[in-house]
Structure formats: C-alpha cells, structure tokens
C-alpha positions as CSV (number, residue, x, y, z in Angstrom):
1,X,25.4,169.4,57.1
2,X,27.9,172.1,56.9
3,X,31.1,172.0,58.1
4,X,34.0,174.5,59.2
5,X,37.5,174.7,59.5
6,X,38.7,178.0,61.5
7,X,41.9,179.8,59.4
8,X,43.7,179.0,62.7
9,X,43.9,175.5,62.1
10,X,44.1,175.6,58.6
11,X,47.0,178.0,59.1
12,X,48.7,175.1,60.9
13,X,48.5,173.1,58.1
14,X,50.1,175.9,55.7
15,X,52.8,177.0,58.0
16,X,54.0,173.2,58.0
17,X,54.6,173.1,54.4
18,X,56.1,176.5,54.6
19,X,58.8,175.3,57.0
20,X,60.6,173.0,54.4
21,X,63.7,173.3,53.4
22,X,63.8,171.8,50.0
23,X,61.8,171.5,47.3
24,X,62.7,168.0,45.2
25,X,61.5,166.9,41.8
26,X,60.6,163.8,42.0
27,X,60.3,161.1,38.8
28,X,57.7,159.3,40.9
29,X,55.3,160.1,44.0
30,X,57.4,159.4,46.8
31,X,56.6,158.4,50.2
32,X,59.8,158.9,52.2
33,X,62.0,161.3,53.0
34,X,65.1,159.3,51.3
35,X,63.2,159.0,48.3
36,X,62.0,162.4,47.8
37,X,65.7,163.6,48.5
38,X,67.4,160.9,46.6
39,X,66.0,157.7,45.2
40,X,63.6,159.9,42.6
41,X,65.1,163.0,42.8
42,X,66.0,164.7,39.5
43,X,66.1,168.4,41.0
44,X,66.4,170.2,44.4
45,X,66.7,173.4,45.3
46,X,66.6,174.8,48.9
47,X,63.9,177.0,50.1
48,X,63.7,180.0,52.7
49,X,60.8,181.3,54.7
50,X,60.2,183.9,52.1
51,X,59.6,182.0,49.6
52,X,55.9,181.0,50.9
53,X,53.2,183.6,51.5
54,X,49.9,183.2,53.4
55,X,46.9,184.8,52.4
56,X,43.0,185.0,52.7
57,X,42.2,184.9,49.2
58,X,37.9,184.9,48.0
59,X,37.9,180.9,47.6
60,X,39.9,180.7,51.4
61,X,42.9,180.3,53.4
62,X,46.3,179.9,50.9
63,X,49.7,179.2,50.3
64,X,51.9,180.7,47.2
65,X,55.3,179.4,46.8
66,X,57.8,182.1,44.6
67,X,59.4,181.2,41.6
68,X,62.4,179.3,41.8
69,X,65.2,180.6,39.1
70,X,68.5,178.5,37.9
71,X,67.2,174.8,39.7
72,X,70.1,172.2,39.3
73,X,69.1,169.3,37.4
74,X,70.9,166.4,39.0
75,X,69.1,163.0,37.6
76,X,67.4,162.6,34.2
77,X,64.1,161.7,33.7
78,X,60.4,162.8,33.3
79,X,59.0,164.9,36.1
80,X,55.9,164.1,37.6
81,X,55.8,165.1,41.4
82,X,57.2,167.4,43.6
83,X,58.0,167.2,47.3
84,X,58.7,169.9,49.8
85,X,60.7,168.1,52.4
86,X,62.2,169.3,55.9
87,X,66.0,167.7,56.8
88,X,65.1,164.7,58.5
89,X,61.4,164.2,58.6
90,X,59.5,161.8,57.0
91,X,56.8,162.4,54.6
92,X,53.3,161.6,56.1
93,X,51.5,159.8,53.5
C-alpha cells in the first residue's frame, strides 16, 4: 500500500529542528536537554535561523545545516552524536 506525507507536514517537522539554538557535541546519545547541553557535551556552538535551509530536492523534502567555523571545544572526549537543542526544551526521544 503506498503511503504519503504532504511537504506541509513534513515541513513541520524540519522547521522544528531549524528553530534550535544550539548545536552540542555530544560523547554519548543523549536523551535530555541537560545532558545534551552539559553532562556529554564536549562542544557547542549557537545557531541562527540562517544557518538551516529548506529545500525540495529529487529524493524529497530537506534540511541543510551551514558549516560551522571556529567551534569551542569545552570537554575532551570522542565524539559520537550531535544534538540540536532549543533553551529549555527537552529532547523527545
């Protein structure tokens, strides 16, 4: 059976990512805010509204994120996750 999702409400979806204000590094997945922003947070760097653009590409609806330059390193460790986080909103899981 074939199934649908109108750009609309996959728009939705995108625009909510896009409205973060950081993006952390994270030394493990995490699954709260406080632990994306602190507990296994090795970087962090703020993002803006124009750092995300939305576009209909061949394969569907997506989201690009621009290239960050000059991102403090604050903890050591291995990366292996990334987080976009909003202040004060918890991470849906």
């Amino acid at each position: 059976m074939a199934k649908i999702a109108p750009d609309a409400m996959i728009d939705s979806a995108l625009d909510y990512v896009a409205g973060g204000d950081y993006l952390c590094v994270c030394s493990t997945q995490p699954t709260t805010y406080e632990q994306a922003n602190t507990t296994y947070m090795l970087a962090k760097v703020a993002m803006a509204g124009g750092d995300f653009v939305k576009a209909d590409d061949t394969s569907g609806r997506e989201l690009t994120m621009g290239a960050k330059s000059a991102v403090p390193i604050t903890n050591s460790g291995d990366a292996q996750h990334i987080a976009i986080i909003k202040s004060g909103e918890e991470i849906i899981d």
